[in-house]
C-alpha positions in Angstrom: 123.3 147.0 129.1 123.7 146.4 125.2 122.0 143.3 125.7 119.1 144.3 127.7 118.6 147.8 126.5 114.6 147.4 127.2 115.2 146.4 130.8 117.7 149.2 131.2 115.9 151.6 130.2 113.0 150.5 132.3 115.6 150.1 135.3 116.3 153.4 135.0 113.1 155.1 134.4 112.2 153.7 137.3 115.5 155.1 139.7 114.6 158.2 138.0 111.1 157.9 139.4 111.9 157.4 142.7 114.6 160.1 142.7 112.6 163.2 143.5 111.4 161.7 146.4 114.8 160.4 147.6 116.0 163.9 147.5 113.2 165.4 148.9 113.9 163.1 152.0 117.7 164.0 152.1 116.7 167.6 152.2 114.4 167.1 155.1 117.1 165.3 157.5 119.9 167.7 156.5 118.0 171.0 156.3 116.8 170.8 159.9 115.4 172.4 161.6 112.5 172.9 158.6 109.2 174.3 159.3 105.8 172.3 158.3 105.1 174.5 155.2 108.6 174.2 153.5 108.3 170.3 154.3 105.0 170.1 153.0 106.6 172.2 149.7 109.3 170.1 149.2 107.0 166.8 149.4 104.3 168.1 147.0 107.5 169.2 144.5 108.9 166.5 144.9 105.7 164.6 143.8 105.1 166.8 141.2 108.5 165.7 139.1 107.5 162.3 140.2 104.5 162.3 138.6 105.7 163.5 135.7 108.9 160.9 135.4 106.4 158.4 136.0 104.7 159.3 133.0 107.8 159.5 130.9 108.8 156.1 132.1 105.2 154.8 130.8 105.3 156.4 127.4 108.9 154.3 127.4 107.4 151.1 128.1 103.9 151.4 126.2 105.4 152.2 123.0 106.9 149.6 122.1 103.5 147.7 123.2 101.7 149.5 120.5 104.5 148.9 118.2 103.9 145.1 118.5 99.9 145.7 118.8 100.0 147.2 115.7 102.3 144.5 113.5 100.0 141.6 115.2 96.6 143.6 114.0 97.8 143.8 110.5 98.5 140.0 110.5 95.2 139.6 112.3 93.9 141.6 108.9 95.8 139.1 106.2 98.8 141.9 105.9 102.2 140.6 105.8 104.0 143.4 104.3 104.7 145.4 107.7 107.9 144.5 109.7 108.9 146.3 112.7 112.4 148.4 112.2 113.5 148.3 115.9 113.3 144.2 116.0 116.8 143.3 117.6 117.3 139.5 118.3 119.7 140.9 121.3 117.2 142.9 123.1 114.4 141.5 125.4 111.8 143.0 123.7 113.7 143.6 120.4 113.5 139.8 120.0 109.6 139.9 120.5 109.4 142.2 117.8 112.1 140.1 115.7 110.0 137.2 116.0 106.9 139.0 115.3 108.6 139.7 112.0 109.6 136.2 111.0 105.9 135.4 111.9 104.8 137.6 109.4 107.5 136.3 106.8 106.4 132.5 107.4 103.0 133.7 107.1 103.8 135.9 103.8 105.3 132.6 102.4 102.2 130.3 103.2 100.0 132.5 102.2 101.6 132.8 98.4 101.9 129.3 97.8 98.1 128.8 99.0 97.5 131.0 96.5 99.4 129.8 94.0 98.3 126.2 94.6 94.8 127.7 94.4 95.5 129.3 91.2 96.3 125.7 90.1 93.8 123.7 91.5 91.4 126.3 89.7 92.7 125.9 86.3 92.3 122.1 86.8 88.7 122.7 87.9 88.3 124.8 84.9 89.9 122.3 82.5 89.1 119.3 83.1 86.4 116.9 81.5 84.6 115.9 85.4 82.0 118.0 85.7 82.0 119.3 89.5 79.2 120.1 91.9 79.8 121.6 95.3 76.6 121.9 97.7 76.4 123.9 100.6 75.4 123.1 104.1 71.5 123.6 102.9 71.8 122.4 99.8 72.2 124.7 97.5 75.0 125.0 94.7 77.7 127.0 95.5 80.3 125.9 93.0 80.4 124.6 89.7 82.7 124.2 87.4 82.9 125.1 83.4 82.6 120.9 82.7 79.9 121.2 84.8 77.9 124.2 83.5 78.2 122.7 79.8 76.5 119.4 81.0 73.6 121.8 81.5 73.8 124.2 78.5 73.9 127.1 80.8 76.0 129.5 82.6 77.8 128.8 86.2 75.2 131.7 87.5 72.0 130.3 86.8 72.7 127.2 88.3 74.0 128.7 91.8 71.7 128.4 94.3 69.7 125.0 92.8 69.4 121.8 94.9 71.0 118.4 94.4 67.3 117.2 93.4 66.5 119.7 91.1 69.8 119.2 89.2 69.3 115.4 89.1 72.1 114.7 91.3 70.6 113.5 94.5 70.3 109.7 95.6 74.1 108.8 95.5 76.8 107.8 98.4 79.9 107.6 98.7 80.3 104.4 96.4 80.8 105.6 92.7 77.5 104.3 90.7 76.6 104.4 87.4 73.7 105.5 86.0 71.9 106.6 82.8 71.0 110.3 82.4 69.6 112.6 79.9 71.1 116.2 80.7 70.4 119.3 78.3 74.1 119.1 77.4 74.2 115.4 76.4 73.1 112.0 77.0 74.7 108.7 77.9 75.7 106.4 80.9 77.5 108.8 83.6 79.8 107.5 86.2 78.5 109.7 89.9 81.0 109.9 93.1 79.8 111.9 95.7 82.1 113.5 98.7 81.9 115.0 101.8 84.2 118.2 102.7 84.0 120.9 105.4 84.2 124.4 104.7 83.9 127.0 107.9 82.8 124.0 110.2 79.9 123.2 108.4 79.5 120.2 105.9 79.4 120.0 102.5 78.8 118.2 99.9 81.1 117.3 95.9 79.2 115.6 93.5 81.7 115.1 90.2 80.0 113.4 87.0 82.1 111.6 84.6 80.6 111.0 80.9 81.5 107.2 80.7 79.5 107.0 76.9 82.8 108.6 75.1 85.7 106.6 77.1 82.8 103.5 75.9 82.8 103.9 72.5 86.6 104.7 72.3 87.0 100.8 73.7 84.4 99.6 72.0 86.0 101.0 68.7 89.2 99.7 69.4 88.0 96.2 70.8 86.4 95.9 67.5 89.4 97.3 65.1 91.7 94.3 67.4 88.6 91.9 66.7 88.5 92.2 63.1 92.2 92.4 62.4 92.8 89.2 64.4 89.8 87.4 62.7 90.7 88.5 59.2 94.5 87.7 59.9 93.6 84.6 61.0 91.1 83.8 58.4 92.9 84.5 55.7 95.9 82.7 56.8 93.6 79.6 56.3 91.5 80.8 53.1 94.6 81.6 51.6 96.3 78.2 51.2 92.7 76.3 50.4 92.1 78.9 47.7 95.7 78.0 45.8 95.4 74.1 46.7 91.6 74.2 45.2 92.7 76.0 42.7 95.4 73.6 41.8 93.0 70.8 42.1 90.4 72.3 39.9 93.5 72.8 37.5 94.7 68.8 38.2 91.0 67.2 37.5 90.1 69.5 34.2 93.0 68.1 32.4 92.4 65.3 30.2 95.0 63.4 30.7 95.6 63.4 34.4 99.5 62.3 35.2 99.9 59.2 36.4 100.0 60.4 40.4 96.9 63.0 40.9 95.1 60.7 43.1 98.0 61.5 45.2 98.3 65.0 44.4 94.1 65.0 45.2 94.5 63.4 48.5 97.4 65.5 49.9 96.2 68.4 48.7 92.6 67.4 50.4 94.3 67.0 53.6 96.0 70.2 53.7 92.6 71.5 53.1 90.7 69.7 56.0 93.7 70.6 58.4 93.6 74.1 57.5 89.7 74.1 57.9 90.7 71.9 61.5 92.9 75.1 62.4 90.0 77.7 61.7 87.6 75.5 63.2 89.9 75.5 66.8 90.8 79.0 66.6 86.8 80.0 66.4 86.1 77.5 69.1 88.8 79.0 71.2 87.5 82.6 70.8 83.9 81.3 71.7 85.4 80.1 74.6 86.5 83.5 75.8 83.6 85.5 74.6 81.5 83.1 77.0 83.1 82.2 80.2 80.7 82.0 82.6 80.8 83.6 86.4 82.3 81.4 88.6 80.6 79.2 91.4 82.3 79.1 94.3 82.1 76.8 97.1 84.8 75.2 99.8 87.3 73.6 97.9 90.3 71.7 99.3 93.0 73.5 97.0 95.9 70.9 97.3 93.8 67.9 96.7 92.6 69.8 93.4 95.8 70.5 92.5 97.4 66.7 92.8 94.2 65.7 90.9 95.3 68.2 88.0 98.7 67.2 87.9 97.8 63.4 87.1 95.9 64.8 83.8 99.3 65.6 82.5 100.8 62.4 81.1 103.9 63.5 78.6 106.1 63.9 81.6 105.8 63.5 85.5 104.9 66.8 87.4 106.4 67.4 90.7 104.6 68.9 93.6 105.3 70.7 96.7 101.9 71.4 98.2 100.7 72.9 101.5 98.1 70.2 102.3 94.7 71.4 104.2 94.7 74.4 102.3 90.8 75.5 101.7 89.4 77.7 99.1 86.0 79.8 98.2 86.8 79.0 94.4 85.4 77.7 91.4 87.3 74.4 91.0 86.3 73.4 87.7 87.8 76.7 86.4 90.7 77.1 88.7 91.6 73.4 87.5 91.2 74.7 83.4 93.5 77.2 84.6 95.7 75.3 86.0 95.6 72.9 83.1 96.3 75.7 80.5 99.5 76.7 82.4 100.8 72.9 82.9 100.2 72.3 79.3 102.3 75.2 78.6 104.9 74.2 81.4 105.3 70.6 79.7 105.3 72.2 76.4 108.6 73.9 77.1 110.0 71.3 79.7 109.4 68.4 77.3 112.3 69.1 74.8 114.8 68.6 77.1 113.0 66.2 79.1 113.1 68.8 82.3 111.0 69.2 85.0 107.9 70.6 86.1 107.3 71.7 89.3 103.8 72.6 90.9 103.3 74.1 94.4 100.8 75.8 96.6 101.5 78.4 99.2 99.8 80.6 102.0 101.0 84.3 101.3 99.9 86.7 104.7 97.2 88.5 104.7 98.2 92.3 103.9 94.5 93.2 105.1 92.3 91.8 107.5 90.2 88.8 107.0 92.2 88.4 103.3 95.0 86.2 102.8 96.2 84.6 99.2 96.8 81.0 98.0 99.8 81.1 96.0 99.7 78.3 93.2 103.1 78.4 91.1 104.5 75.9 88.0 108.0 76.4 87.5 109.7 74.3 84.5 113.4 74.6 83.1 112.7 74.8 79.6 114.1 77.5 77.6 112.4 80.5 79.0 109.9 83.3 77.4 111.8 85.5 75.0 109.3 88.4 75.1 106.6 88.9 77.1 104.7 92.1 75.9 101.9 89.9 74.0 101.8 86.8 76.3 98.3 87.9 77.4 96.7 89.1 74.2 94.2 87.1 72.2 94.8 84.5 69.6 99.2 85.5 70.1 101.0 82.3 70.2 104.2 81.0 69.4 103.5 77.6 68.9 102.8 76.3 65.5 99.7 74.1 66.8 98.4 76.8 69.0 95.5 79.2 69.1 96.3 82.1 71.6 93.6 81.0 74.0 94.9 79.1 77.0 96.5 82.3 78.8 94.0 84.7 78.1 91.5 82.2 79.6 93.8 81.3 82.5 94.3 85.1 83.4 90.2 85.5 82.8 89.6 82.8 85.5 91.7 84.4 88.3 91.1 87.6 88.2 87.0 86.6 87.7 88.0 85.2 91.2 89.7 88.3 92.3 92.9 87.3 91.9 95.8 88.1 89.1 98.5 85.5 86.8 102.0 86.5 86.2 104.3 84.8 83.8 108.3 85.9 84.1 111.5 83.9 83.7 113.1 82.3 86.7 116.0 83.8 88.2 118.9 82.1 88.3 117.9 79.5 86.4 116.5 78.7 82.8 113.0 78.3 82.0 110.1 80.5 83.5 107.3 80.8 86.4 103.5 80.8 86.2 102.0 82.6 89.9 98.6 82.3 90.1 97.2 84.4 93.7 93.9 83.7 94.8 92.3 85.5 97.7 90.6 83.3 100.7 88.6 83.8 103.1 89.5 82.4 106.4 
């Protein structure tokens, strides 16, 4: 009964109910003989109280009806703060009410943190550089954001309501393009991306515009401070030493009485001068060969046949190969074999010492998408390994007293002009280090 207090109570409403008319009937059979008129008076009493029970038994069971009626209209209306204080997990319709309760705690929970991730997502609108556009089902703006609203020089509520055409934002999909524009609120190359989002069923449209003309000239300033430092490093590391040997030669040939050597002293000091010229000469080359690397040309190219042909170039020391034969490529041989060349070169260079070994092979990696799968070209050698790697791949860095800082940059340039990327890391396991070159084909 303490468990089902809802069902005992209607249990018992209805015996109570029914009992008028039970006793009614035990009157009739043991009051006989009765005449018509008291039997008729006892049934309509009898009906009367019925009547009457029934409707107390009906205010028991429709009360708590309305109690729950009432909690699930208030969520209906967004209000989560009413609970129900008669919710008892052990009764039959106590539980109803229980879990009407929870429902309106989950919901109570959801609710804040929508809100508070709104909150946030509004103060990233508000904040950030992108300048947003939302468009309605017809067109019209219904959102902008303060990025936005500075790109035109005017407030966020005298552009609502303007088309995508009238704000110069129409003509873009879903691809981000990049386009010059002259808006009231600045000028430059802008980056568009436009997106599609439903709000009530119906589809809208985001239009974000990124000023590309800062980020540019940021780059642009730094590429040039890294230009000039490298060039004046590396020009002055040759003027210097021809300015003091001139110098010192100038010095030599104004004396009057020359000692009995300076023809030797004029020599050697003129070849330190034409190798120091040779060095500037091959560093300038070598940056003119970055600055203009063409686009590559792509056709069919057997890849492993390429490869054996590249390894025979290298003469200081034999290179092994371990190549998947048959292998065919949409590449640019001649610049997948100057990259390949570079990174040999550099693989001998370190091998050579201790007369190692170079080893060259070519893989088929799986394709992790469809229709793309990766040639994997590696040289391993055993020489002494890369003691940092931080500044491998930047201009004119080398370690090498002969070099110029060019083959790597070039190498990387290459592959990832086809699509592809170059690692260089040290073997594990072993000495020495591993050049991976992956280059996507099409099969």
């Amino acid at each position: 009964m303490r468990r089902r207090r809802y069902e005992a109570r209607l249990l018992l409403d209805a015996w109570v109910v029914v009992a008028p008319a039970l006793i009614a009937l035990g009157l009739v059979f043991f009051l006989q003989p009765l005449t018509v008129a008291r039997v008729v008076l006892l049934v309509m009493g009898a009906l009367l109280v019925s009547f009457a029970l029934a409707l107390r038994a009906r205010s028991h069971a429709v009360y708590p009806l309305h109690t729950a009626a009432n909690l699930l209209a208030a969520l209906r209306a967004g209000d989560t703060s009413q609970r129900s204080a008669t919710a008892d997990p052990d009764d039959s319709f106590g539980n109803i009410l229980w879990e009407v309760n929870a429902l309106a705690e989950t919901l109570r929970t959801q609710r804040l943190k929508l809100e508070e991730a709104d909150a946030l997502l509004a103060k990233v609108v508000a904040t950030t550089d992108i300048a947003l556009f939302a468009f309605d089902a017809e067109g019209g703006l219904k959102l902008v954001n303060p990025a936005g609203a500075r790109l035109f020089g005017k407030a966020a509520s005298d552009l609502l309501g303007r088309s995508a055409e009238a704000l110069q934002l129409s003509g873009f999909d879903d691809t981000p393009q990049i386009a010059v524009r002259d808006f009231p609120g600045g000028s430059g190359r802008f980056e568009f991306r436009r997106h599609t989002f439903r709000d009530g069923g119906l589809e809208h449209q985001l239009v974000s515009v990124s000023d590309l003309s800062r980020a540019l000239r940021e780059e642009e300033r730094t590429a040039w401070q890294r230009l000039i430092r490298v060039l004046g490093h590396e020009v002055n590391n040759s003027l210097t030493p021809i300015k003091s040997i001139a110098s010192t030669l100038s010095d030599l040939s104004g004396r009057r009485s020359p000692p009995s050597d300076w023809r030797e002293d004029l020599a050697n000091g003129l070849t330190l001068i034409s190798q120091r010229a040779d060095a500037l000469s091959r560093f300038l080359i070598g940056y003119t060969s970055l600055a203009r690397l063409p686009p590559p040309r792509k056709r069919d190219t057997d890849l492993a046949e390429l490869l054996a042909r590249t390894a025979k170039l290298e003469r200081r020391l034999p290179v092994k190969l371990d190549l998947l034969w048959e292998l065919w490529g949409n590449v640019d041989p001649d610049q997948i074999e100057q990259a390949v060349i570079n990174l040999l070169r550099n693989a001998v260079d370190a091998a050579l010492p201790s007369g190692g070994e170079v080893i060259l092979s070519l893989t088929l990696e799986p394709a992790l998408t469809v229709g793309t799968e990766y040639a994997v070209i590696s040289i391993e050698d055993d020489g002494p390994g890369l003691a940092a790697s931080d500044n491998l791949f930047v201009p004119f860095f080398t370690t090498k007293p002969e070099g110029c800082g060019i083959g790597l940059v070039v190498s990387r340039q290459i592959v990832e002009g086809h699509g592809g990327a170059v690692t260089l890391e040290n073997r594990v396991g072993a000495s020495g280090c591993v050049a991976t070159l992956r280059l996507p084909i099409g099969r």
